[in-house]
C-alpha positions in Angstrom: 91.5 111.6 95.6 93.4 112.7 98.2 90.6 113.2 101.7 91.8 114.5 104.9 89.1 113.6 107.6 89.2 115.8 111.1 88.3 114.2 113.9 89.2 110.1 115.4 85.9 109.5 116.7 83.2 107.2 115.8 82.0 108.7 112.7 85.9 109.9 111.5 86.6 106.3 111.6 84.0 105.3 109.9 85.3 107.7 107.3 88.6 106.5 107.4 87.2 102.6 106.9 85.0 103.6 104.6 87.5 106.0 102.2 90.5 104.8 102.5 90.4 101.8 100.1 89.8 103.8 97.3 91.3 106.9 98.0 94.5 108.5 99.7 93.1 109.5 103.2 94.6 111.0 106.0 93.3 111.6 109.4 93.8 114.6 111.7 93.3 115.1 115.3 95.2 116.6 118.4 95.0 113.5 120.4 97.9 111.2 119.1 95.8 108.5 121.6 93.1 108.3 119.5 94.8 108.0 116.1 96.3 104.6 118.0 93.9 101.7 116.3 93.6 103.8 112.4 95.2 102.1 109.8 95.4 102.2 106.1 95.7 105.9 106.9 97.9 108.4 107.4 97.9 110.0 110.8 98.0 113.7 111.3 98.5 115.4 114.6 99.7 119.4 113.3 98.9 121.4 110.9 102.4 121.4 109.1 101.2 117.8 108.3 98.1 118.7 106.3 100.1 121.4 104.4 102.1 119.0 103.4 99.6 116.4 102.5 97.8 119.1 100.4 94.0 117.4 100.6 91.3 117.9 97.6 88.4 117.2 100.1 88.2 117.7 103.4 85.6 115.5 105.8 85.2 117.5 109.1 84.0 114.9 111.4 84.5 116.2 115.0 82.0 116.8 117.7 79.4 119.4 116.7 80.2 122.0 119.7 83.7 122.1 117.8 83.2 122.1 114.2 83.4 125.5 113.0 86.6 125.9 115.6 88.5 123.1 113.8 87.1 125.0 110.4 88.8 127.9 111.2 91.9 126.6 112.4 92.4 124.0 109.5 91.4 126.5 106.7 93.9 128.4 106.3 96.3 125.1 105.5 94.6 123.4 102.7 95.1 124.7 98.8 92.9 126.8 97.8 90.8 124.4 95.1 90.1 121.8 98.3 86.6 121.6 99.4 85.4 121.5 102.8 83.0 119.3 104.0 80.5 118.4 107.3 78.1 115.4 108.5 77.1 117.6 111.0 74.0 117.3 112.4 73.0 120.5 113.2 74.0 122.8 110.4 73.2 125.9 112.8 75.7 128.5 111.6 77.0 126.4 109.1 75.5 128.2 106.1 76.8 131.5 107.0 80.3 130.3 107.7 80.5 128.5 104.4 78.9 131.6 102.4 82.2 133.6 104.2 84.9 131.3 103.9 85.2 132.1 99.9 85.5 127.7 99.5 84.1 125.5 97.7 81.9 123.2 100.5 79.7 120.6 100.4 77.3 120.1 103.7 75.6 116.5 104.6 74.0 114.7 107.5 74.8 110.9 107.1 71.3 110.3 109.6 72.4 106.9 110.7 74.7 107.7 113.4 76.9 105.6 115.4 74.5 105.1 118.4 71.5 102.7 117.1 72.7 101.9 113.2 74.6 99.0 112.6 77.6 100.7 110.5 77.8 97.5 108.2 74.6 97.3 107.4 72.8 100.6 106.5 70.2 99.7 103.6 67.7 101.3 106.1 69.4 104.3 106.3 69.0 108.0 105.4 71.2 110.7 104.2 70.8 114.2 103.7 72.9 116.5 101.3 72.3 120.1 101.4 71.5 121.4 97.7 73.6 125.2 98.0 77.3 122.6 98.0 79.5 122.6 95.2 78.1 120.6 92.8 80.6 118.2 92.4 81.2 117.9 95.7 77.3 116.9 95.9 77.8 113.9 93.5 81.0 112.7 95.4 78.8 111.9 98.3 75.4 111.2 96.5 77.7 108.2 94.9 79.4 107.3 98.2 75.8 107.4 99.9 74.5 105.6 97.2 77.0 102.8 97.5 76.1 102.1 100.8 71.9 101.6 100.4 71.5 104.7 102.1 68.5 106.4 100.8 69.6 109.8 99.9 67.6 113.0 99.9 68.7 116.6 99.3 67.4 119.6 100.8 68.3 123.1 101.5 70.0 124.4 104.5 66.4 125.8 105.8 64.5 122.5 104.9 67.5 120.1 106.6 67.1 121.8 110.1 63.1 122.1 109.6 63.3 118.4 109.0 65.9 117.8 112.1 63.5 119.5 114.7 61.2 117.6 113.7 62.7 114.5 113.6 65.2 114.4 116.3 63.9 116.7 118.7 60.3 115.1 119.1 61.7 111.9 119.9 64.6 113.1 122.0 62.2 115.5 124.1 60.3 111.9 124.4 62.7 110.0 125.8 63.6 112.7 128.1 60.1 112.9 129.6 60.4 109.2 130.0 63.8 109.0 131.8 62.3 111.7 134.0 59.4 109.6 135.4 60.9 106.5 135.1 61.3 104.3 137.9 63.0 101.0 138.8 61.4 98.5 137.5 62.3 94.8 139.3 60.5 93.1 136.4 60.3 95.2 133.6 58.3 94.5 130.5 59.5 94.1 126.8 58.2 97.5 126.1 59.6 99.0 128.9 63.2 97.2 128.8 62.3 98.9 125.0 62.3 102.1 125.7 65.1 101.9 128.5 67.3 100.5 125.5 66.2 103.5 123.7 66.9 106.3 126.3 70.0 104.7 127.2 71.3 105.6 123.5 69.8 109.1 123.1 71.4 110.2 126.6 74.5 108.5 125.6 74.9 111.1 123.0 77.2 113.8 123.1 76.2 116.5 125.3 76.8 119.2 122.8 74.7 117.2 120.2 71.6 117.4 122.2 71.7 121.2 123.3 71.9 122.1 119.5 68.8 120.1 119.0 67.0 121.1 121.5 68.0 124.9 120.7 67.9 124.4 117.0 65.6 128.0 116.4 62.7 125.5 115.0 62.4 122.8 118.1 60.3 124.8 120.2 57.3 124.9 117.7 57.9 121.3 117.5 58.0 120.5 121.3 55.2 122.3 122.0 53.0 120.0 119.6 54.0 117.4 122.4 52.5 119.4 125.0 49.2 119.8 123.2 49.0 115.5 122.5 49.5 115.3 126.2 47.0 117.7 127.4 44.1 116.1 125.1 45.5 112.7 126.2 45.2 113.6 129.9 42.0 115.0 129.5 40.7 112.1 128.0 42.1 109.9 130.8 40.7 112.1 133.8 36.9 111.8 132.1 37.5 108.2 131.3 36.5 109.3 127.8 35.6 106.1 125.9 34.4 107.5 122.4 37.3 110.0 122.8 40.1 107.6 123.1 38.5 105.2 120.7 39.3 108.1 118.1 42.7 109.7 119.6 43.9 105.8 119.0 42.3 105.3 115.3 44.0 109.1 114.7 47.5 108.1 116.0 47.6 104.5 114.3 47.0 106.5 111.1 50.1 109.0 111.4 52.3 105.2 111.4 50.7 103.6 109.0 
């Protein structure tokens, strides 16, 4: 198959290293810089080029803020049997904009992302793939997925971004309230030096990434969940609550069992 993946970043070169064994892949972005280190690849910096290379699937793997842009722009330059694809994570407007663009698409969050998975191992993985895609566009990447270890699940558009507010944006909106009362430790502990490792990855994500999290339509109900833990928490600590914590503990070790 011949696979044209936007975007030279992290994830588009995993793409590239992952595809381009078995398949004819090209890669396309407007910075000739970072097309330096791809290989086994062709390398695309116009539009005439993918015209010319006349992809069957496309992987859009930019950064989220400039998805649909690069969508819109690359569209009109593939045949008109090619399907378009994203790993988005976010699929905020994504539905709409495939339901308009009259093409065959196939959506799917590959959940492992570059910051904490190790990309050569990913047995303990997750992927998601978005049951409205074509449907063989769906079994191209429930096989590739598959072939990896990842464990893949498939959901609709609606139950992938109830799933990513819940999953993302509780332990992002964590790590933010504990960068924001953190202080210099001299000799931190192993929890501590923990978490630090942990918030030093979350806020080392793309900027873009994180506002579409947090505004994702379906965080807020999430977040606020936080805000009720904390206030029965703090209450419990300003009465010195013995019998109350004993059971806030025994209720929280049972949610990670």
């Amino acid at each position: 198959m011949k696979i044209l993946i936007l975007g030279a970043g992290k994830m588009g070169s995993f793409f590239v290293d992952l595809l381009s064994f078995d398949h004819e892949t090209a890669v396309y972005d407007i910075d000739p810089k970072r097309l330096r280190f791809m290989y086994n690849t062709q390398r695309f910096t116009t539009l005439d080029e993918i015209e010319d290379f006349k992809p069957e699937l496309v992987v859009n793997a930019v950064t989220l803020k400039y998805t649909l842009d690069v969508f819109r722009a690359v569209i009109p330059h593939l045949p008109a049997d090619c399907i378009v694809s994203d790993i988005a994570s976010v699929k905020t407007g994504l539905q709409d904009f495939y339901e308009q663009c009259g093409r065959r698409y196939v959506s799917t969050h590959p959940m492992f992302g570059p910051t904490f998975a190790n990309l050569g191992t990913l047995s303990s993985e997750n992927a998601i793939i978005i049951s409205e895609g074509d449907y063989m566009g769906r079994i191209f990447f429930k096989d590739l997925y598959s072939k990896l270890g990842l464990h893949v699940c498939e959901y609709t558009f609606d139950e992938h971004d109830e799933t990513v507010a819940y999953s993302l944006s509780i332990p992002f909106v964590s790590t933010f309230v504990f960068a924001a009362v953190m202080k210099h430790q001299d000799a931190p502990g192993t929890t501590f030096k923990r978490h630090m490792d942990i918030a030093r990855g979350v806020l080392g994500e793309d900027d873009c990434l994180l506002r579409e999290i947090l505004f994702n339509p379906r965080t807020g109900g999430q977040v606020s969940k936080i805000r009720d833990e904390l206030k029965e928490l703090l209450n419990i600590i300003d009465n010195k609550d013995e019998a109350a914590l004993d059971g806030y503990l025994c209720k929280i070790r049972g949610h990670i069992k």
